[in-house]
C-alpha positions as CSV (number, residue, x, y, z in Angstrom):
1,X,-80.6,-116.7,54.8
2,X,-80.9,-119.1,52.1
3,X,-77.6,-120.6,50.5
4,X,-77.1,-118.7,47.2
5,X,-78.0,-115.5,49.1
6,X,-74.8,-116.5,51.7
7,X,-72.9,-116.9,48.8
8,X,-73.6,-113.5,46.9
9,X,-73.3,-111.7,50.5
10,X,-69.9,-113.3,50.1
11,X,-68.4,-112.9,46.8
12,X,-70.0,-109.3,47.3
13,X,-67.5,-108.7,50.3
14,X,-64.5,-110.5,48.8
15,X,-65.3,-107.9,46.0
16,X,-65.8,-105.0,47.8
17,X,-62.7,-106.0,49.7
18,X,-60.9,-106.1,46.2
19,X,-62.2,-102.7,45.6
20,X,-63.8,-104.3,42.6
21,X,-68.0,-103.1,41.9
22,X,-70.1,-105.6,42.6
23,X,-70.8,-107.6,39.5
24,X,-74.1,-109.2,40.3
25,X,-75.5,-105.6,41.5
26,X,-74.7,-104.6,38.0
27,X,-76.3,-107.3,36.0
28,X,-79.3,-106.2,38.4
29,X,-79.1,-102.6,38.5
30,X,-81.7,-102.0,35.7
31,X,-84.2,-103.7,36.6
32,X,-87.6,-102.1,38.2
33,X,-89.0,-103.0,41.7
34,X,-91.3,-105.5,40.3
35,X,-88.7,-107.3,38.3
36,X,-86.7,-107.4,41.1
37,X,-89.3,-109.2,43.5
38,X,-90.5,-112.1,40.7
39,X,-86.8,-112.5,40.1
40,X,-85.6,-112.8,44.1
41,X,-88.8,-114.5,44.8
42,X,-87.4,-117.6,46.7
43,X,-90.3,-119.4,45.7
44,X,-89.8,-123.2,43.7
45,X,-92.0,-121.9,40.6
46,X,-93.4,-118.7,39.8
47,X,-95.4,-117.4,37.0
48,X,-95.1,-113.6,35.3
49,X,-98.6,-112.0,33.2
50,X,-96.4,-110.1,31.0
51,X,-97.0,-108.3,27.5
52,X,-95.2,-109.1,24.2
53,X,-91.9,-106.7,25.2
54,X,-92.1,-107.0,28.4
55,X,-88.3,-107.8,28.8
56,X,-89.1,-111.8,30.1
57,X,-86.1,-113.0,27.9
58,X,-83.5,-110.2,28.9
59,X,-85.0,-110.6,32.5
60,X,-83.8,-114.0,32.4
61,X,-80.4,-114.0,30.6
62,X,-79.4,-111.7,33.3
63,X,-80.8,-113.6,36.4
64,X,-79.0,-116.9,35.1
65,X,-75.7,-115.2,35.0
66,X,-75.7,-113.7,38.7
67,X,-77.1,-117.4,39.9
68,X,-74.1,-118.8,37.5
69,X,-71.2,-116.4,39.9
70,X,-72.9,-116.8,42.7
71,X,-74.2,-120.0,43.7
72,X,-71.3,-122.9,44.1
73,X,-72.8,-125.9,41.2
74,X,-75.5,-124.0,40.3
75,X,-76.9,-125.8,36.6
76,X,-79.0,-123.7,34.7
77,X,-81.3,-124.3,31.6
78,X,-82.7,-121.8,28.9
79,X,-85.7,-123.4,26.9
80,X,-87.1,-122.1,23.7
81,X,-89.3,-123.7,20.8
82,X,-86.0,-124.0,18.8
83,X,-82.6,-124.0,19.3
84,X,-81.7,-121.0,16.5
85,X,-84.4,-119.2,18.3
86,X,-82.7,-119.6,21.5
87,X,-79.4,-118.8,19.7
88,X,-81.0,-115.6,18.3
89,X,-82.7,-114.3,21.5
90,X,-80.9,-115.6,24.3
91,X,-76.9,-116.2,23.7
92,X,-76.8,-112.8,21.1
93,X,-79.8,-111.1,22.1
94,X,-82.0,-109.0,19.7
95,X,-79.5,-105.9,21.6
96,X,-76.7,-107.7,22.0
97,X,-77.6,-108.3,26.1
98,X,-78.4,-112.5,25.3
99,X,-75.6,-114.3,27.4
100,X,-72.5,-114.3,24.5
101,X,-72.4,-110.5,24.5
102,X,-73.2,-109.7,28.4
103,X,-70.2,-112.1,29.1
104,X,-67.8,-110.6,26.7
105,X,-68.7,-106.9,27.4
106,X,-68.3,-107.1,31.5
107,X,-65.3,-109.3,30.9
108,X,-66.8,-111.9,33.2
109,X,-64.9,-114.9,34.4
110,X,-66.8,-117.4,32.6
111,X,-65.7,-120.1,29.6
112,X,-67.7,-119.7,26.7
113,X,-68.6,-122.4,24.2
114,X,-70.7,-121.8,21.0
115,X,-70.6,-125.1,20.1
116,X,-73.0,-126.7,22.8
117,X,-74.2,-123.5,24.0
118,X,-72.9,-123.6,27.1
119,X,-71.2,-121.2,29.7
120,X,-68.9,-122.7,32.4
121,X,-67.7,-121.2,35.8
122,X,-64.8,-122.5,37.0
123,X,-64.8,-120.9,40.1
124,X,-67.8,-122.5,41.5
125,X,-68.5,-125.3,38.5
126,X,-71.6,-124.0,37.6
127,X,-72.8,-124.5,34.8
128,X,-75.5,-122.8,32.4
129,X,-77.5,-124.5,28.8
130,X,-79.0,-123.3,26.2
């Protein structure tokens, strides 16, 4: 079991134990079998053949944030031509599900800064960029 998968299997149980649903299964929950698999893949790199609206950018957004509550330092990095573009598609999100709103709607434990584009847990000092 690698070390971010100890780690959800225990804030998952510290949860559960809490009585509190599982916040990671529901930043998850939508996604379809084949998401699922190139996003757990515990490969270094991996590559996606996707169309136009495939759902890449939402895909991501959501994986970042369960690897930024669950894995103790974890540094993240969102990349896009432009920084107004990532703005637009990745901290708003063209349905309001980029990292801003996803963090304000589940009330998750994370410190928000829309200066630097940043997101900060201080539970585990993770940290994710835009």
């Amino acid at each position: 079991m690698r070390d971010d998968e100890r780690a959800q299997a225990l804030i998952a149980k510290l949860l559960a134990r809490r009585g509190a649903p599982s916040t990671s299964a529901s930043l998850v929950e939508e996604w379809f079998p084949e998401e699922g698999a190139f996003f757990n893949d515990p490969a270094q790199l991996s590559a996606a053949q996707c169309g136009r609206r495939a759902g890449k950018t939402r895909g991501i957004v959501r994986d970042h944030l369960r690897d930024l509550l669950s894995i103790p330092g974890y540094r993240g990095l969102y990349l896009n031509s432009a920084r107004p573009e990532a703005e637009r598609l990745a901290w708003i999100g063209n349905r309001g599900d980029g990292f801003r709103s996803l963090v304000e709607r589940m009330g998750l434990p994370l410190k928000l800064d829309a200066t630097d584009l940043s997101i900060h847990n201080p539970a585990t000092d993770g940290w994710m960029y835009l």
